[in-house]
N, C-alpha and C positions, 0 to 999 in steps of 0.2 A: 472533515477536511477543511472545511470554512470557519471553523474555527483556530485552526491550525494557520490557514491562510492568513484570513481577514481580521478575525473579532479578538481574540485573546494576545496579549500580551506575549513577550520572549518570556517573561518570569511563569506567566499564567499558563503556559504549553509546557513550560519546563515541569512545572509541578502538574499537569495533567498526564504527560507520559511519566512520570515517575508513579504515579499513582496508579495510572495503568499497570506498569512492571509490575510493580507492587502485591498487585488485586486483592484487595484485601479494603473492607470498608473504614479499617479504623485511619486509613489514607483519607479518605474523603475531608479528613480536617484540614489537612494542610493546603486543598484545592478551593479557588473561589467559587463563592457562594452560587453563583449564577451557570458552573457546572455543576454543580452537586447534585442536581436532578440525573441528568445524564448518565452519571457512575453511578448512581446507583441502583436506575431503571440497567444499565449495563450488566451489573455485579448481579443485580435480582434474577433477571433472566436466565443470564447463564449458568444460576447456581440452581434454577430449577430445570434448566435441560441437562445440565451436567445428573441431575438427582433420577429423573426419569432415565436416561440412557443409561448410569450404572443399574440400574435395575435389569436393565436388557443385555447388561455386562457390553455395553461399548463408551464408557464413557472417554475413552481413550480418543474417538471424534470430536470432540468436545475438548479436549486438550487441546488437539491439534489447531481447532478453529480459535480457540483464548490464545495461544502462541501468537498466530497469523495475525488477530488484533496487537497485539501488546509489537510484532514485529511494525507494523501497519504503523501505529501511534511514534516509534524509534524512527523509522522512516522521515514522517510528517517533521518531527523534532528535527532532523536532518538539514529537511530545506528551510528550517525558519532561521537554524543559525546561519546559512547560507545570505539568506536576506536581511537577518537582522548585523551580519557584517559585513554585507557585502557584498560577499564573496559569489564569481561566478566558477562554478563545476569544469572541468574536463567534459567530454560527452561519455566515456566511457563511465566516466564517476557518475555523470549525473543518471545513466539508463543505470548504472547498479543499484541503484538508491529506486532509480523511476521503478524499477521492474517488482519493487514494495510497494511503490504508491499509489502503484494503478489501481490497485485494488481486488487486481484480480485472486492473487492469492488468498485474499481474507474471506471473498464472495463465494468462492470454488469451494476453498476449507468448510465454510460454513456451510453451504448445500451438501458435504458427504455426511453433516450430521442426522439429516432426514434419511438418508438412503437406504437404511436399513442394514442386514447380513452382508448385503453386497461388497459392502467396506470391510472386507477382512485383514486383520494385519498385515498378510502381504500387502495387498493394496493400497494399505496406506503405507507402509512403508517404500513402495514403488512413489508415491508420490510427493514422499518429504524428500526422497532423492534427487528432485530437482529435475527433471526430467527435461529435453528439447521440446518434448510437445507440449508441456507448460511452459516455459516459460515463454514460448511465441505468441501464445495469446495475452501474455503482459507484454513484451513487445508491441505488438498490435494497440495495444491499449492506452498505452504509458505513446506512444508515438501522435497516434490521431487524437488525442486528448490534447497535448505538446502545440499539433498541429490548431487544432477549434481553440485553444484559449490564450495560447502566449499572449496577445497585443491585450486583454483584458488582465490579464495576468500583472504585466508590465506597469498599466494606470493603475494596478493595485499597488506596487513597488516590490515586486517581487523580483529578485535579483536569478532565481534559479529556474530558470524557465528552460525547455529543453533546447529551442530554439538560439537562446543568447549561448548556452554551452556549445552547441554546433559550431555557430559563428567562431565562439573564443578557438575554438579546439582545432580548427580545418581553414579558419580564415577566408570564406567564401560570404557572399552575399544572404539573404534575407529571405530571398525569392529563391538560390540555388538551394536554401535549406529546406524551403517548402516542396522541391521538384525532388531531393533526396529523400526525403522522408517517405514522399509516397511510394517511393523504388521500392524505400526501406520496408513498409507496409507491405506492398506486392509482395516483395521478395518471401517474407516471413508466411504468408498467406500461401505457397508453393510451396515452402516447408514442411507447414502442417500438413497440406496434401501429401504427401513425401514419404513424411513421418506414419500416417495412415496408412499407409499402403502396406 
């Protein structure tokens, strides 16, 4: 993320999610030198849980979790072109894009690679469908994240914060977006109970 944010370059993220999409090490050339660690302890890992989980015939978790990355990295790419022109989000645009960035999908995809049997196709297919009770806890995520860093966010010059999208999008105050958001947390948090039940 913080290199998406803060450290690399518009050119330098452009060719790191390409290289991502990519997956494939003969990529790594075109990426600077000071990630090239990274992708490739990345590409390493993955291609020896991908190798152990085909053997248990699930490497199909493992797809799913390389996706969620490679979606993750499209994401992050998202809001640097946001920053590096400018531009501020709609709110509806910016939680489509946040509801990738929180992370949660990459974190979650990643934990059903440990899970064992329990992950059966159906299962994963119930969960690449998108489901309400995934995505509230990116909601949740992508929200109080929004919430703890925008004003750090902002001294960084980041133009796509979720906060400044509120403001553009509804034309209310600073402090009105910080009392909605929490609603907006509450609310999604009675959901998931909801949804549970």
């Amino acid at each position: 993320d913080d290199t998406f944010d803060a450290y690399g370059t518009f050119e330098e993220i452009r060719l790191l999610t390409d290289a991502i999409n990519r997956w494939d090490i003969s990529a790594m050339e075109q990426i600077p030198e000071y990630i090239r660690p990274f992708y490739k302890i990345l590409l390493d890992e993955y291609a020896e849980i991908e190798k152990k989980m085909a053997k248990e015939g699930r490497a199909n978790t493992v797809i799913a979790s390389k996706e969620a990355f490679q979606d993750i990295a499209r994401g992050y790419l998202v809001e640097a072109e946001w920053t590096n022109s400018g531009y501020v989000a709609s709110f509806p645009e910016y939680m489509k894009n946040g509801l990738i960035t929180s992370a949660y999908n990459v974190i979650s995809k990643s934990a059903l690679v440990g899970m064992g049997e329990i992950v059966s196709e159906d299962a994963l297919a119930w969960y690449e469908s998108h489901p309400k009770t995934l995505k509230l806890p990116s909601s949740i995520s992508r929200l109080q994240d929004d919430v703890m860093t925008y004003q750090f966010e902002r001294e960084r010059g980041q133009s796509a914060t979720g906060v400044d999208a509120y403001i553009k999008t509804y034309g209310v105050s600073e402090k009105e977006v910080l009392t909605r958001s929490k609603i907006m947390i509450e609310n999604a948090w009675k959901d998931i109970n909801q949804e549970s039940l």
